[in-house]
C-alpha positions in Angstrom: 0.0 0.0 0.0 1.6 3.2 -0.8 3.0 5.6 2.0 0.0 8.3 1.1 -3.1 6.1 1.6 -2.0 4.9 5.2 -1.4 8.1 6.2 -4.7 9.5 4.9 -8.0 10.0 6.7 -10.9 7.6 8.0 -14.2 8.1 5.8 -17.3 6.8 6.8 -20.0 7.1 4.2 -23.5 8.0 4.1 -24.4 5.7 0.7 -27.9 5.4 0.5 -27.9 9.3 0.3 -25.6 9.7 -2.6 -26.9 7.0 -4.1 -30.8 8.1 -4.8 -29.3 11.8 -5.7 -27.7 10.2 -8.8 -30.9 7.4 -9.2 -33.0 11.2 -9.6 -30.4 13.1 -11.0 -28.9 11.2 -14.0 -30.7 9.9 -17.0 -31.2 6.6 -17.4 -28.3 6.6 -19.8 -26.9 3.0 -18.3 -28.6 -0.5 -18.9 -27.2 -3.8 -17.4 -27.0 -6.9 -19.4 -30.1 -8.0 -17.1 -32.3 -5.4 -18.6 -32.1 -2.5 -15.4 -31.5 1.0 -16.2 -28.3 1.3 -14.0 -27.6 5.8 -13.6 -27.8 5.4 -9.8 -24.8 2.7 -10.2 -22.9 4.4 -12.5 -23.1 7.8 -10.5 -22.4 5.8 -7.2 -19.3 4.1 -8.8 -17.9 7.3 -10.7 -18.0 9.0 -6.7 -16.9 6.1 -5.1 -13.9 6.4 -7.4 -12.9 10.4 -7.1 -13.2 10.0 -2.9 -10.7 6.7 -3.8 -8.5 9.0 -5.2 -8.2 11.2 -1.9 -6.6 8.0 -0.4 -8.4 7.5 2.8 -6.6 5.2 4.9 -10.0 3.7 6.1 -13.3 3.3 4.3 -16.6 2.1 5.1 -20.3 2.6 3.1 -23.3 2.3 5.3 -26.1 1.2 3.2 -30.4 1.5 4.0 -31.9 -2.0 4.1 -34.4 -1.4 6.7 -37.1 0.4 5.1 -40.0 -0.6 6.8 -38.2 -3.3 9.5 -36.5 -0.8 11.1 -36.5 -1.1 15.0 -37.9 2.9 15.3 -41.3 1.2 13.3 -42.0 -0.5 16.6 -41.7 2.3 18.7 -43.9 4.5 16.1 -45.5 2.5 13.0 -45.9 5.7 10.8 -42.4 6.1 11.2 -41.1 6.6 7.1 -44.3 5.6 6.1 -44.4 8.3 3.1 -41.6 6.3 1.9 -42.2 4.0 -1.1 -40.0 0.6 -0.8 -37.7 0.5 -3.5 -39.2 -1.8 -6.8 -37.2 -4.2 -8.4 -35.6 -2.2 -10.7 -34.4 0.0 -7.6 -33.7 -2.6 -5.6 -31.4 -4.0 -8.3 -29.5 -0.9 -8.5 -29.0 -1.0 -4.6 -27.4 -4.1 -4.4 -25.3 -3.4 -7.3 -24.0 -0.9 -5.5 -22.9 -2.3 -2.6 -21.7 -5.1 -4.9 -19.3 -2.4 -6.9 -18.1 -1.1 -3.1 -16.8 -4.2 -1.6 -15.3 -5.1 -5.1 -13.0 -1.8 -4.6 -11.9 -3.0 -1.4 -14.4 -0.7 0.6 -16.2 -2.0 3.7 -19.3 -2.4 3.5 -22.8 -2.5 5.8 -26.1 -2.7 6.6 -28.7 -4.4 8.5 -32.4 -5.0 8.3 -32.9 -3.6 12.1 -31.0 -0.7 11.8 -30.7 2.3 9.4 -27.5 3.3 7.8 -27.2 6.4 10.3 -26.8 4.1 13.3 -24.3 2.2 11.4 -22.4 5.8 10.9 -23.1 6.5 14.4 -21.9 2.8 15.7 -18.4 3.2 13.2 -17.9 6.4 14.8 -18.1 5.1 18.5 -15.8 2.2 17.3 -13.3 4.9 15.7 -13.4 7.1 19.0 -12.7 4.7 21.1 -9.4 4.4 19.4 -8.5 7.5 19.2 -9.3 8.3 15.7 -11.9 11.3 14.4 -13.4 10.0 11.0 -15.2 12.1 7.8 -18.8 11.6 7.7 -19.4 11.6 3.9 -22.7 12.9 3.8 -25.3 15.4 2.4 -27.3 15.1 6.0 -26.9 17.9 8.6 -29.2 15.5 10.5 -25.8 13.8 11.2 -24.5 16.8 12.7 -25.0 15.2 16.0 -21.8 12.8 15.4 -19.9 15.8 15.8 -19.8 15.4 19.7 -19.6 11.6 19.4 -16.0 12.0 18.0 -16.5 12.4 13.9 -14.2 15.3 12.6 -16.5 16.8 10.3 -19.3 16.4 7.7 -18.5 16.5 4.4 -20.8 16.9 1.9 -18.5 15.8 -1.0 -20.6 17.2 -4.4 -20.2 20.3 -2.8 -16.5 19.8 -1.1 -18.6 21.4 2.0 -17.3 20.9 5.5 -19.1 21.0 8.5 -18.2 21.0 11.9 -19.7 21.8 15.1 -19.3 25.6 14.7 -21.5 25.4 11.0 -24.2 22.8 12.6 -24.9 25.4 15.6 -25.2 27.8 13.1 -27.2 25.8 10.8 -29.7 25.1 13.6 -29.3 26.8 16.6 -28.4 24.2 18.6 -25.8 22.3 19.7 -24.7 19.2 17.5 -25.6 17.4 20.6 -29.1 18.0 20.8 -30.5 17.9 17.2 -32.2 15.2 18.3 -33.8 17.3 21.0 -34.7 19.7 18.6 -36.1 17.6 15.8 -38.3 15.8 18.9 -39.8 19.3 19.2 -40.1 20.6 15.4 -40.7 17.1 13.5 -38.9 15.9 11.0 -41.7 15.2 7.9 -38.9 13.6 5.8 -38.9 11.0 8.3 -42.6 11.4 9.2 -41.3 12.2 12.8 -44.3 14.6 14.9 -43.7 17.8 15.9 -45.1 19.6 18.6 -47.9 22.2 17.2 -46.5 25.7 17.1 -43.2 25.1 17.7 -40.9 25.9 15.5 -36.9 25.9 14.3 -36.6 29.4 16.1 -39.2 28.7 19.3 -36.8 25.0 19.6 -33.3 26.7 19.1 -34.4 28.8 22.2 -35.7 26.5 24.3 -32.9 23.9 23.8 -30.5 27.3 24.9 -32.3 27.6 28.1 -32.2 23.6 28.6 -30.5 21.5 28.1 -32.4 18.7 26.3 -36.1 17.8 26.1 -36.2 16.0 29.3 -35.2 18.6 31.3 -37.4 21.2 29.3 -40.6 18.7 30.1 -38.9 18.4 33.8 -39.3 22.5 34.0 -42.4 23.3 31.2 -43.6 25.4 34.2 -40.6 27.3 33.4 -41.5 28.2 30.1 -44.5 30.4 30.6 -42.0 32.9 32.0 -39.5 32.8 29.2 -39.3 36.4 27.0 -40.9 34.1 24.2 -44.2 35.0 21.9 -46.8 32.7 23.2 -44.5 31.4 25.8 -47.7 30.4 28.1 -49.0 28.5 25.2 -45.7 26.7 24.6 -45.9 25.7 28.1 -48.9 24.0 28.0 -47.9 22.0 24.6 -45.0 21.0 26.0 -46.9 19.6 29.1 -49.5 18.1 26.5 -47.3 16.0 24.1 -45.1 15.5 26.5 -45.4 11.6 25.6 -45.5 12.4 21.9 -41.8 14.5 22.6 -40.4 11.2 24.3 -41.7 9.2 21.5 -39.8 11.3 18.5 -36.7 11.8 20.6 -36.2 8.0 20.4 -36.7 8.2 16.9 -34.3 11.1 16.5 -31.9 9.6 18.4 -28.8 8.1 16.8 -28.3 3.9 18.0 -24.4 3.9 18.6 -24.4 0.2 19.4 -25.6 -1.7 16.8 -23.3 -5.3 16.8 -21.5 -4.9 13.7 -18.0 -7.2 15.7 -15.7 -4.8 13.6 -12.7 -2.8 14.7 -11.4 -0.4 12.9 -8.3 -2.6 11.7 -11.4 -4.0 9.5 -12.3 -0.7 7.8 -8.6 -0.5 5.8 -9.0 0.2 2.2 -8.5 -3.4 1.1 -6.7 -4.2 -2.4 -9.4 -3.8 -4.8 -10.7 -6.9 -7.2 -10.0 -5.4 -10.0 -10.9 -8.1 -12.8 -14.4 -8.4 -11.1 -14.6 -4.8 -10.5 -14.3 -4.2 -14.0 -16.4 -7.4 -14.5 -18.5 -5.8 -12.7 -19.0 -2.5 -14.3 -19.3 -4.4 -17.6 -22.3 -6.7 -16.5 -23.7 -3.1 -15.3 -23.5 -1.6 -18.5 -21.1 1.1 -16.9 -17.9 0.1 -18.8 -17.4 3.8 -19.9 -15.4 3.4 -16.1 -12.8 0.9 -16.5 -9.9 3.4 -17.5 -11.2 5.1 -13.9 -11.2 1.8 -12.2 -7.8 0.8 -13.7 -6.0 4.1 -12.5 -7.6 4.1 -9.0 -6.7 0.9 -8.5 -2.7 0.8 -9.8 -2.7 4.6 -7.5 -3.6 2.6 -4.3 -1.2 0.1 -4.7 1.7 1.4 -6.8 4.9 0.3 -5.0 6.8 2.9 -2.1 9.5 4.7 -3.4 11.4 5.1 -0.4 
């Protein structure tokens, strides 16, 4: 491996995100051999391959498989129920995907319990534990909240936009820390996640600065009437009456950082790509317009030291 790539960064990446921005983005210029229009793969591929080139020392994709199983559907059944399941053209793409990862050496996860942001969160913990601060490779400031868990930054790599806990405060008002807090109180209708009525981004970010989580906020709603707030009576009494309903999103907010993946983070190394099946790969995909890319990411990993 050459000197440059173990001395690079960790990445951790959000794929499921990136991946449905190219499935809606690209035309479906790309067929497989099997018939599926294949844009999402060739997007995915073609971005797996430029943050390749950045040498990370470590790599992981988290990938979404729990649409619908996920372990937050017990605690709230509407939870992402505006979300379609992906058809079998989609699905196709998704597993081709994660097929194209692992053959570039990339570690790769998912589980049908848990959602590829408790897989981020879970790498992260493992990471921080030894000492390392990974990239979060993502287009979700929902993620922000890893910035206190021990990630460096988020990087939203289209844009080459970093964030770190400075930009997240600023983004929301809050605290990296208690996003969660303050998506329990505003909803989150991406997610189908209830808010509390009348409460908004502003009336959140200055309830979360006088406490310090929802908790203590339902602890002290007596509190609130007093606050130099518009409405601020009102607000206490919401807060008293979904009180339950709070509880109930901030457990769907809330990032799982244990989820048993058994990995360390000697198992995240950029392995040596398979690059026969790789470009296999990309040929049974229809994506073939990427083997020169594959080659020359490939040969740049492992080109010999020069010492």
């Amino acid at each position: 491996m050459s000197a440059w790539s173990r001395q690079g960064e960790t990445y951790l990446v959000d794929a499921s995100v990136y991946i449905f921005r190219y499935y809606f983005a690209l035309p479906p210029n790309w067929v497989s051999r099997a018939g599926y229009s294949t844009e999402a793969v060739y997007g995915f591929t073609n971005f797996l391959l430029d943050l390749l080139t950045r040498g990370p020392a470590r790599i992981a994709c988290a990938f979404d498989e729990s649409l619908g199983n996920c372990f937050r559907n017990e605690i709230y059944p509407d939870y992402k129920c505006s979300r379609a399941l992906p058809d079998e053209a989609l699905a196709y793409q998704l597993a081709a995907c994660r097929e194209m990862a692992k053959a570039l050496g990339i570690a790769s996860f998912a589980s049908e319990r848990f959602e590829a942001d408790d897989i981020l969160a879970s790498l992260t913990q493992v990471c921080a534990q030894q000492a390392l601060a990974p990239v979060i490779v993502t287009r979700d400031k929902d993620l922000g909240q890893l910035l206190e868990r021990g990630a460096a930054t988020l990087w939203d790599f289209a844009a080459d936009r970093h964030l770190d806990q400075a930009a997240i405060q600023a983004k929301f008002g809050v605290r990296p820390g208690q996003i969660a807090d303050y998506l329990a109180l505003v909803g989150d209708s991406i997610d189908d996640i209830p808010g509390v009525p009348g409460v908004g981004a502003k009336t959140a970010a200055r309830l979360l600065a006088e406490f310090d989580g929802v908790e203590a906020l339902i602890a002290n709603a007596e509190q609130v009437a007093s606050l130099k707030l518009r409405g601020a009576a009102n607000i206490a009494r919401k807060i008293v009456d979904h009180q339950e309903q709070i509880r109930m999103a901030l457990q769907l907010a809330q990032l799982e950082y244990l989820v048993p993946l058994n990995v360390s983070t000697e198992d995240l190394a950029w392995q040596a790509p398979a690059q026969d099946y790789a470009l296999a790969l990309a040929d049974e995909l229809g994506i073939g317009g990427l083997a020169k890319k594959i080659r020359r990411t490939c040969m740049g990993q492992f080109e010999p030291e020069i010492l």
